[in-house]
C-alpha positions as CSV (number, residue, x, y, z in Angstrom):
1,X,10.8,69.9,226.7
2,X,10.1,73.6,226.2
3,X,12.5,76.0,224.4
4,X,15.0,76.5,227.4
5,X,14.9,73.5,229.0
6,X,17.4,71.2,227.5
7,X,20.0,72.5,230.1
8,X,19.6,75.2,233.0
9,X,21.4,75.7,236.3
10,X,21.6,78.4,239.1
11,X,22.7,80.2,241.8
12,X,20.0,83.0,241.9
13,X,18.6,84.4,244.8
14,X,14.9,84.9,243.5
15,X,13.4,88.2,243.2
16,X,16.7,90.5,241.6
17,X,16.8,92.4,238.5
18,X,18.4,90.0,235.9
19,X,20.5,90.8,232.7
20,X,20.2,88.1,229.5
21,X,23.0,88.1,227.3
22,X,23.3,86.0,224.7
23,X,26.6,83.8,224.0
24,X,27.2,82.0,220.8
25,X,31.1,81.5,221.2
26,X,32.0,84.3,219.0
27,X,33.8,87.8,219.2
28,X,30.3,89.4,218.9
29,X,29.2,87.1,221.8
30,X,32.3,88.2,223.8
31,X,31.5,91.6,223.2
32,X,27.8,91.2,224.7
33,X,29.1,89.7,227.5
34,X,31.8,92.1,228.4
35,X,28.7,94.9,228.1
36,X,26.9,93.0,230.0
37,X,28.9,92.0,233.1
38,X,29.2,95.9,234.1
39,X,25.7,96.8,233.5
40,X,24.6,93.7,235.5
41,X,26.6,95.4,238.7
42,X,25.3,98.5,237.8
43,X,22.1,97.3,238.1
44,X,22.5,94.8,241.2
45,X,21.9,92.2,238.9
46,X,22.0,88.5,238.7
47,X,23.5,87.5,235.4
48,X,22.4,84.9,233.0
49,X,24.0,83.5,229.7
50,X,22.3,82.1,227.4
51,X,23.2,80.0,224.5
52,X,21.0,78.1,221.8
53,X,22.5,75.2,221.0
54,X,23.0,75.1,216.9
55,X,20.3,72.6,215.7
56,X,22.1,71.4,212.5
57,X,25.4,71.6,210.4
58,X,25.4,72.3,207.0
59,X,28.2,70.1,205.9
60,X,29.4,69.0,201.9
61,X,27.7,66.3,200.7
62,X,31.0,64.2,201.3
63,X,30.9,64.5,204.8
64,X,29.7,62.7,207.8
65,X,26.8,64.1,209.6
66,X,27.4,66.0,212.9
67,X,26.0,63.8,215.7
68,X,23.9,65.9,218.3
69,X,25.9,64.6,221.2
70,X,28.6,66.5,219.4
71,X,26.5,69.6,219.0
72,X,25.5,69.5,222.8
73,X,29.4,69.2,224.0
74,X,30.4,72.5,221.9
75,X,27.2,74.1,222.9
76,X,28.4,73.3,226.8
77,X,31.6,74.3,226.1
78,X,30.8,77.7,224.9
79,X,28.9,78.3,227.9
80,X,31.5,77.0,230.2
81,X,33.5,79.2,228.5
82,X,31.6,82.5,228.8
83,X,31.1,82.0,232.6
84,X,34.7,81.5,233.1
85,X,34.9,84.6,230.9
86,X,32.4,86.7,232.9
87,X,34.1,86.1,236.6
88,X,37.6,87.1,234.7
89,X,35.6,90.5,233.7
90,X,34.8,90.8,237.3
91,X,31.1,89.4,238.0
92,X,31.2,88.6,241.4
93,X,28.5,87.7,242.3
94,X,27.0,84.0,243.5
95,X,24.3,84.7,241.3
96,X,24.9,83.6,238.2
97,X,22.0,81.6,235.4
98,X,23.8,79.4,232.4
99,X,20.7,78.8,229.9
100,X,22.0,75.8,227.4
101,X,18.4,76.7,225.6
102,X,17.2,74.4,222.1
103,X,14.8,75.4,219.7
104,X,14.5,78.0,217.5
105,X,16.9,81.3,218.1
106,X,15.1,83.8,218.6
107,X,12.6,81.8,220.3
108,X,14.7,81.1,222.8
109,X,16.4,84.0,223.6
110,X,12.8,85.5,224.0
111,X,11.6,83.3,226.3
112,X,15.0,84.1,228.1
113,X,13.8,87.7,228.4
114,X,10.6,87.1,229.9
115,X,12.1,88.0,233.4
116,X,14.8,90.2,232.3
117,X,15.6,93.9,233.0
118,X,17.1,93.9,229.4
119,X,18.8,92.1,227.0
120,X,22.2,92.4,226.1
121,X,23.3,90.9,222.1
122,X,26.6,91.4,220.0
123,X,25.5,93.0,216.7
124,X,27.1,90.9,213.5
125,X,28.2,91.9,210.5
126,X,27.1,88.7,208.3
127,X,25.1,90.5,205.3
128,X,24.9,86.4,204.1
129,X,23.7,85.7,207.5
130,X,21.2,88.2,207.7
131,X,20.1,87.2,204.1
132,X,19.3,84.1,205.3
133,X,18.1,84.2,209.0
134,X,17.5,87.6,209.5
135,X,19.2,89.3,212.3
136,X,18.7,88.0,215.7
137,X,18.9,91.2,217.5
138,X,16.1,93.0,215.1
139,X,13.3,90.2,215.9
140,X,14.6,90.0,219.2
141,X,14.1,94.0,219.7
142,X,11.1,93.4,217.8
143,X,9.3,91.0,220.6
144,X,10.6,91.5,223.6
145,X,9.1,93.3,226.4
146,X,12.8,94.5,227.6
147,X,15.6,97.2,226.0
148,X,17.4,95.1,224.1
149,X,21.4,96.3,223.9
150,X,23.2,95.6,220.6
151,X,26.7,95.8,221.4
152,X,28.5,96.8,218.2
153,X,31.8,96.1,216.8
154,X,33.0,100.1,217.6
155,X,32.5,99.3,221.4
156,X,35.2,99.4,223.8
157,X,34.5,99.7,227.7
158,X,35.2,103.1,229.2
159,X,34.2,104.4,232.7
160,X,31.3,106.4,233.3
161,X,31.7,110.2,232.3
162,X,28.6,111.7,234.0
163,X,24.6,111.8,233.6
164,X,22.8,111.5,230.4
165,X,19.7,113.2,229.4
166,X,17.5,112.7,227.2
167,X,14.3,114.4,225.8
168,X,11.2,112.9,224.8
């Protein structure tokens, strides 16, 4: 199966802008997601979370390995979770994508993009994480054909005040 494909279901009606936000079951992930859900109206958008299920568990030598059934059911969960989490934010509409995707991270959140208006990510503050991974939202930014929105820890929702501009 390809990067996405271990789980995906949908209400979509095809052709409609589309907003990806990424959902990993954390604050940062809640974050995204409550960015997301009013840019998604803005936009007349459909809205789809996605989540890459975690391929391993480092665990002490001691204990017993993680089976992936296990894995799969928390992956679900947090998924289940976020779109429960997105109708309470007020996404109302019947088109809604839940992307349960395998693979590599970044990987799969860039193939998620491919037919995205943009991407919507909650920015961490690991430093060990970034150490070791790098940060998800940098390659992601990095590759994808879409804005990418890093939602950081100082954001709080507020209504629109006015028009932007912006020179070039």
């Amino acid at each position: 199966p390809g990067v996405a494909d271990a789980m995906r279901y949908s209400v979509t009606a095809g052709g409609k802008r589309l907003v990806m936000v990424g959902i990993d079951g954390s604050e940062d992930g809640l974050r995204a997601l409550r960015y997301a859900v009013p840019e998604a109206a803005r936009l007349q958008a459909v809205l789809r979370l996605v989540h890459v299920q975690q391929q391993m568990v480092v665990l002490a030598p001691m204990m017993p390995l993680v089976p992936d059934p296990t894995l799969h059911e928390v992956a679900a969960d947090i998924l289940k979770q976020a779109e429960q989490h997105a109708r309470e934010l007020g996404y109302e509409g019947p088109d809604l994508e839940v992307v349960l995707a395998t693979g590599p991270r970044n990987a799969a959140l860039l193939e998620n993009t491919k037919d995205a208006s943009c991407a919507v990510l909650g920015r961490r503050t690991a430093p060990l994480q970034h150490l070791v991974g790098g940060s998800t939202t940098s390659a992601l930014a990095a590759h994808a054909r879409v804005p990418v929105i890093s939602v950081p820890e100082t954001w709080h929702p507020a209504p629109p005040r006015g028009v932007v501009a912006a020179g070039v």
